[in-house]
TIMI-521273 format. One record per residue (C-alpha): residue number from 1; residue in three letters; x, y, z. Coordinates in steps of 0.05 Angstrom, whole numbers, padded with zeros to 5 digits. Each point is the difference from the previous one (the first is absolute). Layout:
BEGIN
   timar   domar       px       py       pz
     NUM     ALA        X        Y        Z
...
***
This chain:
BEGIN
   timar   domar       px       py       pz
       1     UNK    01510    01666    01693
       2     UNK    00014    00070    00028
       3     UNK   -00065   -00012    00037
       4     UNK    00043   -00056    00054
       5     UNK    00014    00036    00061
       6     UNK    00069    00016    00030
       7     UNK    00010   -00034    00065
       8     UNK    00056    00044    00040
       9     UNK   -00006   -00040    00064
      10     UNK   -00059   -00027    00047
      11     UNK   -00019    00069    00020
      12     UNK    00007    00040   -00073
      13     UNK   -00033   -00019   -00064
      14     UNK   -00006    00043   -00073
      15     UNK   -00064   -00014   -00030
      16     UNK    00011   -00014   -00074
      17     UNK   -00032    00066   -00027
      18     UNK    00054    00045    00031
      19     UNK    00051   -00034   -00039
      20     UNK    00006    00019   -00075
      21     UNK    00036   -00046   -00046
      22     UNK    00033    00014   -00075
      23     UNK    00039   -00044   -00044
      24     UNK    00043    00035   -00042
      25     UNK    00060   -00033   -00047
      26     UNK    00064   -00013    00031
      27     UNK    00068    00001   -00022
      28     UNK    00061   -00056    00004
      29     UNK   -00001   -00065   -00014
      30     UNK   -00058   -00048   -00021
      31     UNK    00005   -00006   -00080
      32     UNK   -00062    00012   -00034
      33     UNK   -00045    00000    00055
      34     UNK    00032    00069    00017
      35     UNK   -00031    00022   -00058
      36     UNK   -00066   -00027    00008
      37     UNK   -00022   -00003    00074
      38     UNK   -00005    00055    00052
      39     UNK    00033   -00037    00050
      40     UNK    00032    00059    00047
      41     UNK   -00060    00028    00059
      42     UNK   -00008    00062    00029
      43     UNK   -00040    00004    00071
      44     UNK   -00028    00069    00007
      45     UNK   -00031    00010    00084
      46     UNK   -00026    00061    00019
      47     UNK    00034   -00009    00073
      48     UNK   -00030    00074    00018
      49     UNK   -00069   -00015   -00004
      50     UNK    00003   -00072    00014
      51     UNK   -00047   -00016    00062
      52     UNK    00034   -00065    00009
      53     UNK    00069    00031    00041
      54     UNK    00000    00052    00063
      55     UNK    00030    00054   -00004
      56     UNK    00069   -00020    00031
      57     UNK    00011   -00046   -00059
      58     UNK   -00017    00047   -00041
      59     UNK    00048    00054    00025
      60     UNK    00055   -00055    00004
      61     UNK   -00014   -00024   -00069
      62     UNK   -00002    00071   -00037
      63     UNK    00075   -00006    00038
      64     UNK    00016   -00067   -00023
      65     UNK   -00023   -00001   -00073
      66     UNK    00044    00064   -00026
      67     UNK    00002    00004   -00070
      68     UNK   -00059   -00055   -00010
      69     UNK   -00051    00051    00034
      70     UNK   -00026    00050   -00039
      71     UNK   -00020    00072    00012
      72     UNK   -00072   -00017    00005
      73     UNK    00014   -00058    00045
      74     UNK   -00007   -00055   -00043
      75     UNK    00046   -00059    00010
      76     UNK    00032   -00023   -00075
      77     UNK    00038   -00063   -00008
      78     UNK    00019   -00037   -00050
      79     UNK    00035   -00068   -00020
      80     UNK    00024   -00039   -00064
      81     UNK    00056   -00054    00037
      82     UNK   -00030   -00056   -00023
      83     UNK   -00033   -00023   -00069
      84     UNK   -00080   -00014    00018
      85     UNK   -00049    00047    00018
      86     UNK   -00018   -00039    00060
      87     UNK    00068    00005    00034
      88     UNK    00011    00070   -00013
      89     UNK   -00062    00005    00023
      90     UNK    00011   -00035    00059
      91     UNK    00069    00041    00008
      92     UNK   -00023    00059    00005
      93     UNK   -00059   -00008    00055
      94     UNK    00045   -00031    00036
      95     UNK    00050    00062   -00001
      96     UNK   -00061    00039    00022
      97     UNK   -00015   -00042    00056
      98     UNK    00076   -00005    00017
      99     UNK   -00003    00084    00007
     100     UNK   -00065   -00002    00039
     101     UNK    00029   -00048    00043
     102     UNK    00058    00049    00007
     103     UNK   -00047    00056    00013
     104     UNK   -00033   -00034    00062
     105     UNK    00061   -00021    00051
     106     UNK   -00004    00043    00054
     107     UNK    00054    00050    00012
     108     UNK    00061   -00025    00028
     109     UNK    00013    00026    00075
     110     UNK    00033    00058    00017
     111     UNK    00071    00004    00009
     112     UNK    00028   -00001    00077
     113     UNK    00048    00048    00009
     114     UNK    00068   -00024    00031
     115     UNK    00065    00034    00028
     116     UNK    00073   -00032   -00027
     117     UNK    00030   -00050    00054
     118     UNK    00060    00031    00034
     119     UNK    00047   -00046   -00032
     120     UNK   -00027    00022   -00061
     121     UNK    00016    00072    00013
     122     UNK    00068   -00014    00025
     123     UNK    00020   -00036   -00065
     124     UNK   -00032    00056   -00044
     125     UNK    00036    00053    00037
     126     UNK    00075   -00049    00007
     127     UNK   -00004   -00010   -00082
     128     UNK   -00023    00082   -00011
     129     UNK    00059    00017    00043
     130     UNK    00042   -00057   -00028
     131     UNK   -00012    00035   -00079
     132     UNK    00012    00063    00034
     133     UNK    00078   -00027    00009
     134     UNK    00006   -00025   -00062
     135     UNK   -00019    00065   -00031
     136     UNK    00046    00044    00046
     137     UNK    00059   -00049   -00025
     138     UNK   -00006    00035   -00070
     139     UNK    00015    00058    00019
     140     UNK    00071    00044   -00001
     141     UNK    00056   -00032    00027
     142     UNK    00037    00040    00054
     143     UNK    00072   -00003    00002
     144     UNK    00035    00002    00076
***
């Protein structure tokens, strides 16, 4: 089944044969079936090489996926929330294509710079002078 390709959205698809699935035991709950059946995945995707993203997702992704990128840029996840292999299997390409998705909004647009409204300034500069008189009230106490 690691041959099904990932659909990101209309305009980016994984083939099948850059994904690379394991089943490994997981831990918690489940009883025996723990015991017996490799039930947790882990999605290996060489995002690096992969000539299904552009290069702008692939700079925002190396960003994006922190800790779950390796050194050679291969993208590792892994999930064991639920108790069949075809959920966590189902989990965990859908976290990928949740990141990719990530990767591939645009930028958001640069910030305008603005000035402080005059009122603004007054009331900053009232309430600085306003501590200022508090402070100078702690001070020694002449005598007449």
């Amino acid at each position: 089944m690691a041959s099904d390709p990932l659909y990101i959205d209309d305009r980016i698809v994984i083939a099948g044969w850059e994904l690379t699935e394991s089943f490994v035991l997981a831990s918690g709950p489940g009883g025996q079936n723990v015991n017996k059946v490799a039930t947790a995945v882990e999605l290996r995707f060489d995002l690096r090489n992969s000539p299904s993203l552009n290069e702008r997702i692939k700079s925002n992704a190396s960003r994006i996926f922190g800790s779950k990128l390796t050194k050679d840029g291969v993208v590792v996840l892994f999930s064991a929330r639920f108790r069949s292999q075809d959920r966590n299997r189902d989990d965990v390409r859908e976290k990928l294509r949740d990141l990719i998705t990530k990767a591939n909004e645009p930028p958001p647009p640069p910030r305008k710079k603005t000035k402080p409204t005059r009122g603004s300034v007054e009331r900053r500069l009232k309430a600085k002078s306003g501590r200022g008189e508090v402070k100078k009230m702690r001070g020694k106490i002449e005598s007449d």
